[in-house]
N, C-alpha and C positions, 0 to 999 in steps of 0.2 A: 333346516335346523333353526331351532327359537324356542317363543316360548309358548309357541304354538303347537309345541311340536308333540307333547302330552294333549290323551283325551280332556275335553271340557274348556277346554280356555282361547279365546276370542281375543283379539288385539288387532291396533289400527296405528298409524305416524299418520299427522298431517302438515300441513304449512299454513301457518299463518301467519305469518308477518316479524315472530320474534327474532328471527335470525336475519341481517341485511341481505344472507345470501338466497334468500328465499327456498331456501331447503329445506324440509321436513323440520319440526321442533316441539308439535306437541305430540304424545303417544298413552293410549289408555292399554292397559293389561284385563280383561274382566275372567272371572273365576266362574261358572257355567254350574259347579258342582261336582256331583251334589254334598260333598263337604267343603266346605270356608274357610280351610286352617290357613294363617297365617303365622311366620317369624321374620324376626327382623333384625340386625345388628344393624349400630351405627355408630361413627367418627365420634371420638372418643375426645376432640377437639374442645374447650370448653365455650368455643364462640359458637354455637350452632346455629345457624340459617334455621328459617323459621316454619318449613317444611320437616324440618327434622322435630322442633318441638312440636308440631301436631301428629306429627307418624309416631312418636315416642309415646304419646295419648292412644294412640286407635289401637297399636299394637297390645295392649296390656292383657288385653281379654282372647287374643291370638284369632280371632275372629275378622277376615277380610275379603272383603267380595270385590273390590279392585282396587289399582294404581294406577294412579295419572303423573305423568312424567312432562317438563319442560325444560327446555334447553333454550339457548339465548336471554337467560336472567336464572342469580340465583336468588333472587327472593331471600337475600341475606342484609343485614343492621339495614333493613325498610323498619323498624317499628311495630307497632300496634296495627296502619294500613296493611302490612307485609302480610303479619298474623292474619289479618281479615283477609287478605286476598286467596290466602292459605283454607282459610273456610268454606269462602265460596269457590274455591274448587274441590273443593270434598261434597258442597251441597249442591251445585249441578250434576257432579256425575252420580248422585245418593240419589238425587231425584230423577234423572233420566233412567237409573238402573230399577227405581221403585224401593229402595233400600235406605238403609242411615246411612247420613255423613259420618258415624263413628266407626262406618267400617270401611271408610276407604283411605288408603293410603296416598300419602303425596312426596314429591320429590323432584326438586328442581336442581337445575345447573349452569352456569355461567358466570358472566361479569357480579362479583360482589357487590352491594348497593343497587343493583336494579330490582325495579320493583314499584315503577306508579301505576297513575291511573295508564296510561298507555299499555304498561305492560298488564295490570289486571282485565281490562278488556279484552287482549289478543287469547290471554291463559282459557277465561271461559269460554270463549267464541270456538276457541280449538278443543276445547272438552265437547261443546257441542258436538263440533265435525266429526272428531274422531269415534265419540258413539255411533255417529251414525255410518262409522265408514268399519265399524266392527268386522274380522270374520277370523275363520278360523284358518286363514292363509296371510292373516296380516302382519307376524312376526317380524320380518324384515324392514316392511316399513318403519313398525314400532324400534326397532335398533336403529334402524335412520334418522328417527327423527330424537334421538337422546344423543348425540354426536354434538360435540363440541370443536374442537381442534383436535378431533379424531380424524384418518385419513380415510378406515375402514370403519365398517359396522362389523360390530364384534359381536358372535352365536355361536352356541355350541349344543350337542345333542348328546344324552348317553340313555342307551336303552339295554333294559335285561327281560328276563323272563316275561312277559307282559305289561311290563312297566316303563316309565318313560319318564327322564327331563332334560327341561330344555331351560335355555338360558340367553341375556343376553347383556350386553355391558357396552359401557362407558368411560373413557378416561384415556388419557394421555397426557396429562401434565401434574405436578402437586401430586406425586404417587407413593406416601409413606406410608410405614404402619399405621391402620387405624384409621379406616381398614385402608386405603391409598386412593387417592383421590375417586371417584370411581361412583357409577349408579350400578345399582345390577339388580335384575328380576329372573330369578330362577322359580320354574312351574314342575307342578310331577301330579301323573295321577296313577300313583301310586299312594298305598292307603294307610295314612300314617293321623296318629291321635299330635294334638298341639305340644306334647313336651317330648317328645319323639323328633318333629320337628324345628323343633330351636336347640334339642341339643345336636341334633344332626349338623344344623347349619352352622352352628358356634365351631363344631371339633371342624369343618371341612373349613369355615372361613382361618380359621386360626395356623392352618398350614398352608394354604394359598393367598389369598389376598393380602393378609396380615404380613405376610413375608415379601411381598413386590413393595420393596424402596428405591424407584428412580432415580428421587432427586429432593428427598429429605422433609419434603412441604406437606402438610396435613389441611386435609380441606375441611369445611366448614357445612359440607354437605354430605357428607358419604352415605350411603346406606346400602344395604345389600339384605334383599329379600325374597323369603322362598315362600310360596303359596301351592298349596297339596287339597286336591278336590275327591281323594279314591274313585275317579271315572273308572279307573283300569279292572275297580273289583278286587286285588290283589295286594296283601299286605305282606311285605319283604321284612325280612329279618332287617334290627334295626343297623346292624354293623354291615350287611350287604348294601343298606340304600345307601349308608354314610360313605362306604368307600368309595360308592358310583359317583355323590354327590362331590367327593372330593377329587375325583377325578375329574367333573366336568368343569368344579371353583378352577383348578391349575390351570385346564387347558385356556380358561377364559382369562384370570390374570398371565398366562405367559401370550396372549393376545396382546393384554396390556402393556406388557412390555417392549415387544417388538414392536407396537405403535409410539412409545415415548416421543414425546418433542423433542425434534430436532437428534435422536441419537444414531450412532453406530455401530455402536458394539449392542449386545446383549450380553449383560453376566449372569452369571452363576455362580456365585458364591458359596461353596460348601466348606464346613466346617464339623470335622471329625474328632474324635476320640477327646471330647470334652466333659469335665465334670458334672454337668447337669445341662439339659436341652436350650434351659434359659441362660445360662452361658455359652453355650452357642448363640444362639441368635443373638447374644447382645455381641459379641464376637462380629462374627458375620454384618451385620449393621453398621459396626465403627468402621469400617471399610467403606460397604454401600454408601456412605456418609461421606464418606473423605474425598474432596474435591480433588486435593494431588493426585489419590492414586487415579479416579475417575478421567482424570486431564491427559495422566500418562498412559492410561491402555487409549484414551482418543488419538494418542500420537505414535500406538502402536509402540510403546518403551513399557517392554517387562520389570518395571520397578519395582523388586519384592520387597526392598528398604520401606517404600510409602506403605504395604501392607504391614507389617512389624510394626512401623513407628502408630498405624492406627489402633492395632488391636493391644499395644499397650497404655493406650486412654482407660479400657476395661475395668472392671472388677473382677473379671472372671478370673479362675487360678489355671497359672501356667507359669511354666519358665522362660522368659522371651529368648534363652541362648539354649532351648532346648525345641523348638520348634518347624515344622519343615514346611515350606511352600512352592506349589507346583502350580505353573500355568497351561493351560493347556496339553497337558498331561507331561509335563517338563517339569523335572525337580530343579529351581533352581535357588530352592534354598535348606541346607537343612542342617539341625541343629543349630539355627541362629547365625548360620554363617553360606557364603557362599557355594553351589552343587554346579550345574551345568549352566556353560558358559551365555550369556543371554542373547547370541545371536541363534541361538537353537530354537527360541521359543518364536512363533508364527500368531502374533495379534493380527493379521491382515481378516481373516473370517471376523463373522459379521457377531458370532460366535464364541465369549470367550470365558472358559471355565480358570476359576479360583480356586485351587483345596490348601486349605490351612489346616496342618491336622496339631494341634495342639499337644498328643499324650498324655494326657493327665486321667482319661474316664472313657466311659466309650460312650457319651450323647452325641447325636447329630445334629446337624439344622442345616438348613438349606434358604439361601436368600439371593432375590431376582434384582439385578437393578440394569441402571446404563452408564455409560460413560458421559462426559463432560463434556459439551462441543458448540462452537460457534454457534452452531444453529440454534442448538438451544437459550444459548441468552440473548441472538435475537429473535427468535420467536415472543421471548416472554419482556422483552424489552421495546421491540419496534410496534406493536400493538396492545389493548387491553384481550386477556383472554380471560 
């Protein structure tokens, strides 16, 4: 599984020196053919790392023949060097591939402010290596070496009728909308024209990735991109590839999830019979958000008050003494008041579903997050990550 895992497309991780742990940190993606389509979203953040304003350039014309990825520096407020470093890795791997630097993508991850000459020599030295350590089994590596204070390498596969993608991700900490902390390079050679492919990736990011809020932080580097070569010969309807697409975005942010720093629960958040989807989600979120309730499912206390008291921050329209909430499939709140007694309800799973059905509409939304736990403010306290 990766994103190797479609015809046409070659990838490599190497190590060179950016990470103290000497683990894998640079990884190229190259596109084989024989189409180049490229799409791209990204962090919606207004401080953008500087990988993001050149991928924000290359993407315009949706034409992309690879991605080079670094972990251990995010090559973010470096300046004008940053920028520059940023070029000369789009023009070694332009010139190794025999192609323009305006078609290849870039994306870094790490400590914010890194970015000298230290770290520009390891970036191109590892753009070298990993060109030359190409194949079309190098998937894994490549999600190895984009790992940060991840604990796993994150892949995933979906295949149909002759068609195939693959994917592969990053992140575990700073996981909010837009799109949530996070690198991801999803491949398909299935045969798809450029605006086929960005609305595909737009509607699938928009119900996964967009929806995983860990722990409220938006990163300065996000990007998530799909790159489509028709190796397969076979062009799927466009609401069949978007569904497979969005199936393979979830299972990779609920990856993300289950890796968050430092958590123990995984939520789920759903939110029912709401006047419009966007009041859902903004629903759904004031929750994700809220540190008490986060605090009390880490201490295993069913606190449906801390739910109530978040989703009345909202604008959405509802009646807060009309409202019912169920943990783990335990009513134990409804219409605004007290239902089953809260020694019923079992936070101890690793596992723990929210339904807040509102009554007002019948929109839904669904949102991923974690709980609140020691581990996690010293992870992000006792080190820079």
């Amino acid at each position: 599984m990766s994103v190797t895992a479609p015809q046409g497309f070659e990838a490599a991780g190497v190590a060179v020196g950016l990470k103290t742990t000497g683990k894998p940190d640079v990884a190229v993606v190259v596109n084989r053919g024989p189409r180049k389509i490229g799409a791209a979203v990204f962090t919606t953040n207004r401080a953008k790392a500087n990988p993001i304003l050149w991928s924000q350039k290359v993407i315009i014309d949706r034409v992309v023949e690879a991605i080079v990825l670094n972990s251990g520096g995010a090559n973010c407020f470096t300046g004008d060097f940053g920028f520059q470093t940023t070029h000369l890795t789009a023009e070694t791997a332009a010139e190794l591939l025999e192609v323009s630097a305006a078609d290849i993508l870039v994306c870094s991850t790490g400590l914010i402010g890194t970015g000298g000459e230290e770290f520009r020599g390891k970036v191109l030295d590892g753009v070298e290596q990993a060109m030359a350590a190409l194949s079309t089994d190098g998937g894994h590596s490549a999600a190895e070496a984009i790992m940060t204070t991840d604990t796993i390498a994150k892949t995933a596969e979906v295949s149909r009728d002759g068609w195939t993608i693959g994917g592969m991700a990053k992140g575990a900490g700073m996981l909010a909308p837009g799109l949530a902390t996070m690198l991801v390079v999803i491949t398909t050679d299935a045969d798809l024209d450029a605006s086929e492919a960005d609305a595909a990736l737009r509607s699938a990011t928009g119900v996964s990735f967009d929806r995983l809020d860990s722990d409220g932080c938006m990163s300065t580097n996000d990007q998530v991109t799909l790159l489509a070569n028709g190796a397969s010969g076979i062009r799927p309807d466009l609401d069949a590839f978007t569904t497979a697409l969005t199936e393979l975005c979830r299972e990779l942010a609920q990856k993300l999830q289950t890796d968050a720093e430092g958590a123990s629960h995984d939520i789920t958040i759903e939110v029912t019979n709401a006047m419009t989807e966007h009041e859902a989600v903004e629903v759904g979120r004031s929750v994700a958000r809220n540190n008490l309730f986060k605090a009390a499912v880490f201490g295993n206390d069913p606190n449906w008050g801390r739910v109530l008291a978040a989703i009345g921050t909202t604008s959405a329209q509802f009646d807060p003494y009309d409202v019912d909430v169920s943990m783990n499939g335990v009513r134990v709140c409804t219409a605004g008041g007290p239902d089953r007694p809260r020694e019923e309800v079992d936070l101890t799973p690793r596992a723990m579903h929210l339904e807040i059905d509102l009554k007002v509409g019948s929109a839904t939304a669904t949102i991923l997050t974690n709980d609140l736990t020691h581990d996690y403010v010293h992870e992000n306290s006792a080190y820079a990550s």
